[in-house]
N, C-alpha and C positions, 0 to 999 in steps of 0.2 A: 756403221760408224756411230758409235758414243755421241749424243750430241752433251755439251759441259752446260745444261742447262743455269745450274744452280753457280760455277765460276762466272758465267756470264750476267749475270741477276747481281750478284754479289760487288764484281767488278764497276757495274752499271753505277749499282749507288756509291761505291769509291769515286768515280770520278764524278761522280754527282756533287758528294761529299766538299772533292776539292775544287772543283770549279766556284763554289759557294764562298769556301774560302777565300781562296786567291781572286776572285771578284771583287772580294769587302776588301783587303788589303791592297789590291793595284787602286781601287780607287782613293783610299784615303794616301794613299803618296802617291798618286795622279796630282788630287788636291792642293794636298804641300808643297809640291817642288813646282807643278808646273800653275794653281791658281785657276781659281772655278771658272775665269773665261776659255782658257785653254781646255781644261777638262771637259769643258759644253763642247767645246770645238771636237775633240776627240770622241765624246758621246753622240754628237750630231754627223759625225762620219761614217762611222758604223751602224748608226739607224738609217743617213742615207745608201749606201753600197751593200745591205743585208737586201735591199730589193732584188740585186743583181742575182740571187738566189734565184728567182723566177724564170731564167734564163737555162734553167736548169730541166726545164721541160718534162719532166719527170722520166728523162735519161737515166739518169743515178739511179731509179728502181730498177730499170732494165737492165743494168749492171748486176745488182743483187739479183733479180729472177735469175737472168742466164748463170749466174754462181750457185745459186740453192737447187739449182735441178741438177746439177754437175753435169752441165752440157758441156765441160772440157775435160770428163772424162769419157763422154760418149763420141764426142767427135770436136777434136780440138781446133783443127782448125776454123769450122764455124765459130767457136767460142770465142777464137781469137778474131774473126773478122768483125763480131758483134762489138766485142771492145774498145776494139780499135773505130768502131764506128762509133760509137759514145764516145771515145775520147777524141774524135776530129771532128765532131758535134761541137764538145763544149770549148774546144779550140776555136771555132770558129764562133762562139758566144762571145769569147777572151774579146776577139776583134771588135764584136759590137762594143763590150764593155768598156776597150781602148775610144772606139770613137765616141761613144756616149760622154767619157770621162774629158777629150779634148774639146769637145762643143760645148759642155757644162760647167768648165775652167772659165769660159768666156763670161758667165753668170753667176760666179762665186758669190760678188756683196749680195746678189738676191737668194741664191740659194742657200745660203749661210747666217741671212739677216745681219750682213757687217758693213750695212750701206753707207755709215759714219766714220766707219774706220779712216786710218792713214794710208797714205799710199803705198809707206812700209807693211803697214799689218793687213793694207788686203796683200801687197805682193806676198808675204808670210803665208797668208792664209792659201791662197794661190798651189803655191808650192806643197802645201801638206794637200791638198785636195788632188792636184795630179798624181804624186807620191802613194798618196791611197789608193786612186785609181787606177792607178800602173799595178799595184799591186795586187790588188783583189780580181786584176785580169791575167796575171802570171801563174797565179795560184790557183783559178776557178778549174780549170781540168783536171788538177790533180783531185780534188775532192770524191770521183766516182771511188776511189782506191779504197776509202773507208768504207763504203757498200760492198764490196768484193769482197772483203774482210769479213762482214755480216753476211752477207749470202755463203762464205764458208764456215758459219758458225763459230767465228772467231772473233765475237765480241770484246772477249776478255784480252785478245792480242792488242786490237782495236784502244782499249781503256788505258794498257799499259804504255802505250806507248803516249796517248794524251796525258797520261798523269806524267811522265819523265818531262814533253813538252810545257805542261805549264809550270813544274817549279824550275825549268829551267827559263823560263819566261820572267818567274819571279826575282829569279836571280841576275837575270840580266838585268831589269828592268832599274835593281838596286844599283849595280853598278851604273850604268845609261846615268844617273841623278846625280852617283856619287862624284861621279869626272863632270858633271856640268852639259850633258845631252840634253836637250828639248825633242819638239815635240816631231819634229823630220826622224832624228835619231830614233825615238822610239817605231815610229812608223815602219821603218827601214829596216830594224831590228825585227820585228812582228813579222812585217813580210817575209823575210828569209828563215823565220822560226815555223811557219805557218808550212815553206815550201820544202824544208826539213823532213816536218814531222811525216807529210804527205808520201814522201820520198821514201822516208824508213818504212810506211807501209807497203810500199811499192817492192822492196828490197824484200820483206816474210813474205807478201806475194807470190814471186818469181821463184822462191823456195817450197811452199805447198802447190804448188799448180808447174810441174815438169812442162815443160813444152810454150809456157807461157810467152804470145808477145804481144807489141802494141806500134804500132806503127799506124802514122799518123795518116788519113788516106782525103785530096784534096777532091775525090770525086768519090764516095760512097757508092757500093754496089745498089742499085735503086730498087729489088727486092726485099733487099733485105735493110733497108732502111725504111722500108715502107712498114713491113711488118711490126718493126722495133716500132714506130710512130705511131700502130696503130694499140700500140698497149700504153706508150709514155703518154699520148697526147689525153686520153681519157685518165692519167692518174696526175695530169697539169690540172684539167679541169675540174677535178676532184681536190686536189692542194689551191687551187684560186679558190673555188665555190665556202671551204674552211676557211680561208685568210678571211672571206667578206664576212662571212659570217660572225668571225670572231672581233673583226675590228667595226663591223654596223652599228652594234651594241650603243656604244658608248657615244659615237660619230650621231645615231638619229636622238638619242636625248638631250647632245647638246644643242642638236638643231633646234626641239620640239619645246625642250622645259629649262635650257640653261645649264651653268656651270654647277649649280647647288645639285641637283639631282645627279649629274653624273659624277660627282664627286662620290657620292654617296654607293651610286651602285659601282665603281671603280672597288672602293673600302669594302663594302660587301663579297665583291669575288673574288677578293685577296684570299681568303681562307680555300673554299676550294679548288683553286687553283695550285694550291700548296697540295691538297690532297691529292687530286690527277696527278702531277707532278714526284710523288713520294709511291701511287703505285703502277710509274709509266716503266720502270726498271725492266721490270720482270717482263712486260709485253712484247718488250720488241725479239725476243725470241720466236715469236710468232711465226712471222712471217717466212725467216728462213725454212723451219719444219715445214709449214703451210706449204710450199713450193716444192720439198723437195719428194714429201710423201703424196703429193698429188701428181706428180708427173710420173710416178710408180705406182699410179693410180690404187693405192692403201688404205680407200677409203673407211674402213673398220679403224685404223690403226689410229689415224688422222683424226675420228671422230670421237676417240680413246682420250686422245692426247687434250684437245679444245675440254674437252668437258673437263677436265681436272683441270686444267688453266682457268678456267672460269672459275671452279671449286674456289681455286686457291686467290686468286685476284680478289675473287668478291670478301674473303676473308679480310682481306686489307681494305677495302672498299668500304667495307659495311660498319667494323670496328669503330671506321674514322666518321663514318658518314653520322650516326649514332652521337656518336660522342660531339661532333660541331653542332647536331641538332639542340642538345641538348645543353651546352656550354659556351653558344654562339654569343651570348649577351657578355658574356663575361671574356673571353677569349679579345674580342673587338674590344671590351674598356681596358682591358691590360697589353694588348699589342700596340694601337691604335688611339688611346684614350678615345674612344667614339661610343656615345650612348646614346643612339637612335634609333627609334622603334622600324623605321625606314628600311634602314641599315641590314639592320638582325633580321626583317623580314627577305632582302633580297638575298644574304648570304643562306638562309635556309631553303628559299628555293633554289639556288644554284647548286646547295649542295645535291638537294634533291636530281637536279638534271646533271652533275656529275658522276652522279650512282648512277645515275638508268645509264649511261654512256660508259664507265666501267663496268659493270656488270655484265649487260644484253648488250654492248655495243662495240668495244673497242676490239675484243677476240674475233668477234664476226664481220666485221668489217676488213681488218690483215686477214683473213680467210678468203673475203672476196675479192680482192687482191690479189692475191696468188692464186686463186684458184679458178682464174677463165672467167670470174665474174665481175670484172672490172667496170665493165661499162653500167650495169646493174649500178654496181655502189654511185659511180659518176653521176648518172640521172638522180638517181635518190637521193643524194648531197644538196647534188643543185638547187632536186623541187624541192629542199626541205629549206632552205638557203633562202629560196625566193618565197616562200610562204610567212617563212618569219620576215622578213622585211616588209610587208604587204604587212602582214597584222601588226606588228610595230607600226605600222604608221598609223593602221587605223586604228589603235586602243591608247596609241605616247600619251593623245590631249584629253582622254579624259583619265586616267592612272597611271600616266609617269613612267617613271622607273621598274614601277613594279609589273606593269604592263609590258617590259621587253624581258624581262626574268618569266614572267608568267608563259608569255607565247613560243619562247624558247623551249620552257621545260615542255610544252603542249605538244608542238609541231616534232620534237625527239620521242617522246612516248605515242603519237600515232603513229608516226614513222617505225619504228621500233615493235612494237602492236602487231602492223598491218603487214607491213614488206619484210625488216630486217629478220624477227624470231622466225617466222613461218619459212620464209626461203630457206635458212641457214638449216633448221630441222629439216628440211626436205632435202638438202645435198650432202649431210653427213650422216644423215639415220637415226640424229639424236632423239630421244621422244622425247615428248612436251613435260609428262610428268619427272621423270628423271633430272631433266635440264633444270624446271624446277626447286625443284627438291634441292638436289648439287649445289646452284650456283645463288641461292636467295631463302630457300625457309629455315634450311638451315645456320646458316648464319646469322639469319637474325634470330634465331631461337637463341643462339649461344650469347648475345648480344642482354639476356633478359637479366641471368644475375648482376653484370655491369651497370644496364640500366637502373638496375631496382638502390641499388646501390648510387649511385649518381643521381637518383631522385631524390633520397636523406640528404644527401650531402649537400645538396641544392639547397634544399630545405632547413638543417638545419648551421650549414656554413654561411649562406652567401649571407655578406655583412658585417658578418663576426669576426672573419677575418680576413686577411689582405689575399686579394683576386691570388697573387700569384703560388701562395700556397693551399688557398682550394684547387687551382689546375693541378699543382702536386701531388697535393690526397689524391683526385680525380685522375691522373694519369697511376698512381702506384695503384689503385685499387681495379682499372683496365688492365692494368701489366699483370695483375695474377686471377682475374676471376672470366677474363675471357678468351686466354689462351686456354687455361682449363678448361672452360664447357667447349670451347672448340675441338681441343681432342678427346674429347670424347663425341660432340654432335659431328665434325666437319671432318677429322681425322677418319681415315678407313682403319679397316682391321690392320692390314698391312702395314700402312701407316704408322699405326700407333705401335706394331710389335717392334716396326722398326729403330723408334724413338726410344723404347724401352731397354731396347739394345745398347744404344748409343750412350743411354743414362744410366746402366751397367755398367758398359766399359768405363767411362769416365769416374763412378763410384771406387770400382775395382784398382783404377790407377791412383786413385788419392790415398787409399786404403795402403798400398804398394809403397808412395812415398813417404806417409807417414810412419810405417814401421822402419824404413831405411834411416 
């Protein structure tokens, strides 16, 4: 089978693209019509009932595995009792989430901070609170649908059908204001847009996968739910061990140094965050490959494929990583107005531990994932999890901020060092120098005319003239001197013959239409 590598990659940032969009505009006619208390009300719903995500056990992988191996083309009925036991799993979450949501309706002025309100606007608030929670409990089983999609390499299916949902979201949302709906109406509307979209994927489902069912089962075969628990319940504790980690950060410097500092380091990982974020596209193709060429045990093929994903990631990786090193001062005064030496130092070492994590870490980790090494990454997570929080606490009171950027980027590159590179070259044959070479000295070699160029311009722009057209120069003078040494440092022969082709054809066709 074809996998649609590059529709899928492509698609990824489409609806990347539009969620960004249609983000900024629901919210400024969130604002207008319904008024920033309401808006907070609807912001603080969805940061409270995104927990209910957790409930999710890491079911929905086990969804995708059993799809990326095409265990329902090997034996479908197992594949269908697996399903169907993820889907009477997260049914039976729905219920907690039902009962959670009616015992936490009782505590709305607390949970809400609306302890002043009227007895109209908590009953108000009341009602959007159940409303939500009714909701996000009707909808929570359908969500495995979208992993089934990905584990059959149909990302792209997957995009298209969210991009049709959210501008039909936009359009709804217009009219909801336009007749005079508030904030139930949208709710209600959301809901059934949400259980929709889940649906239509359920519907290309049953059309790629012949023989497909799902039926809802109130007593699970207790083998085979055991098995399932013994792969989801290790990629739970690997999804909690990242949340702490990710959310510690910020939680121990307010403890330690106050609201000034963590402001600060907040401002500082705005930028790379943006960068993980711009090259997480392309990865999640990982995983399915990962799965299904390991279960056909392809280890050559498989260790083929990773190396050139790293190749080509670290390309986008490094490009960016380079360039916020070097533009970090000036990036933060024109995004941000922030000119703190604070600041620019935390965003450069994030950036720094966002490169070692895309480069050496995100490909090999969906590799141990899918590939039986689960409980490895699980442990590894953990103790890497609980070491930075230990050293965060022992270094906050005497360096701050710069003290949990530091142990972060520390505790990722021994881990990474020690356990991650080494195992990973040891289960797919990759060598040391190769991997090398591939996924880091090249690209930064290609990285040097850009830099050298971005160091004049540093030199003799900053000051002369306004930030946002030295980013200009500095992005147009990226966009042609490091694609270039890239194909020729980073590009293979293949590669590049292939690209040559393509800039042929395209030559040849304008040549065509301008003689017509």
């Amino acid at each position: 089978m074809k996998i649609p590598v590059f529709r899928n990659t492509a698609t990824n940032y489409l609806i990347m693209a539009v969620r960004l969009a249609q983000g900024i505009l629901v919210t400024r006619w969130l604002l207008a019509s319904l008024g920033q208390e309401y808006y907070g009300l609807w912001a603080l719903l969805w940061s409270f009932f995104c927990y209910s995500l957790l409930l999710d056990f890491g079911f929905g992988v086990t969804a995708q595995k059993s799809t990326s191996t095409e265990l329902y083309r090997r034996d479908i009925d197992r594949y269908n009792r697996t399903i169907s036991t993820v889907f009477s799993f997260h049914a039976a979450m729905s219920a907690v989430i039902l009962l959670g949501t009616g015992v936490a309706a009782f505590f709305v002025p607390v949970l809400l901070h609306v302890e002043h309100s009227s007895p109209e606007e908590l009953a108000y608030f009341r009602s959007c609170f159940l409303c939500f929670g009714i909701g996000s409990a009707l909808v929570f089983p359908f969500g495995m649908f979208q992993e089934i999609l990905v584990g059959l390499q149909r990302l792209y299916l997957r995009n298209y059908i969210n991009v049709v949902s959210k501008l039909v979201e936009l359009a709804g949302i217009l009219v909801i204001f336009a007749l005079g709906g508030g904030l139930i109406t949208l709710i209600l509307f959301t809901v059934i847009l949400t259980a929709l979209t889940q649906l239509s994927m359920l519907f290309f489902i049953r059309r790629l996968i012949p023989g497909f069912r799902l039926r809802f089962r109130v007593l699970p075969d207790p083998e085979l739910f055991r098995e399932i628990f013994h792969f989801s319940g290790f990629v739970y504790l690997t999804s909690v061990a990242r949340l702490a980690w990710g959310r510690s950060g910020a939680l121990l410097i307010s403890i330690f140094c106050g609201l000034g500092p963590t402001a600060v380091y907040q401002l500082g990982g705005r930028l790379p965050a943006l960068m993980g974020q711009l090259t997480g596209p392309y990865q999640e193709n990982i995983s399915p490959i990962t799965a299904l060429l390991h279960s056909r045990n392809k280890v050559r093929r498989l260790g083929l494929i990773l190396r050139n994903s790293m190749r080509w990631n670290s390309f986008l990786a490094t490009g960016m990583t380079v360039g916020i090193l070097f533009f970090s001062p000036v990036l933060l005064r024109f995004l941000f107005r922030v000119e703190s030496p604070e600041a620019i130092a935390v965003c450069r070492i994030m950036t720094l531990s966002i490169y070692l994590s895309l480069v050496f870490r995100t490909i090999p980790e969906r590799y141990f994932l899918m590939a039986d090494s689960h409980r490895f990454l699980s442990w590894l997570v953990i103790g890497e999890s609980v070491c930075f929080v230990i050293l965060s606490i022992v270094f906050l009171p005497h360096y701050q901020e710069i003290a949990v950027v530091c142990c972060a980027f520390g505790v990722k590159l021994a881990g990474t060092c020690v356990l991650v590179v080494p195992r990973f070259l040891r289960r797919t044959g990759i060598g040391f120098r190769p991997l090398m070479c591939d996924t880091c000295l090249r690209q930064l070699g290609a990285t040097l005319p850009a830099a050298a160029a971005w160091y004049a311009e540093l030199r003799l722009l900053e000051g002369r003239i306004p930030d946002f057209w030295l980013l200009a120069v500095a992005g147009g003078t990226a966009a042609i001197l490091y694609p270039a040494a890239s194909f020729r440092l980073v590009a293979d022969e293949k590669e590049r013959g292939k690209i040559f082709r393509k800039i042929r054809t395209y030559v040849n066709l304008v040549k065509i239409k301008g003689i017509r």
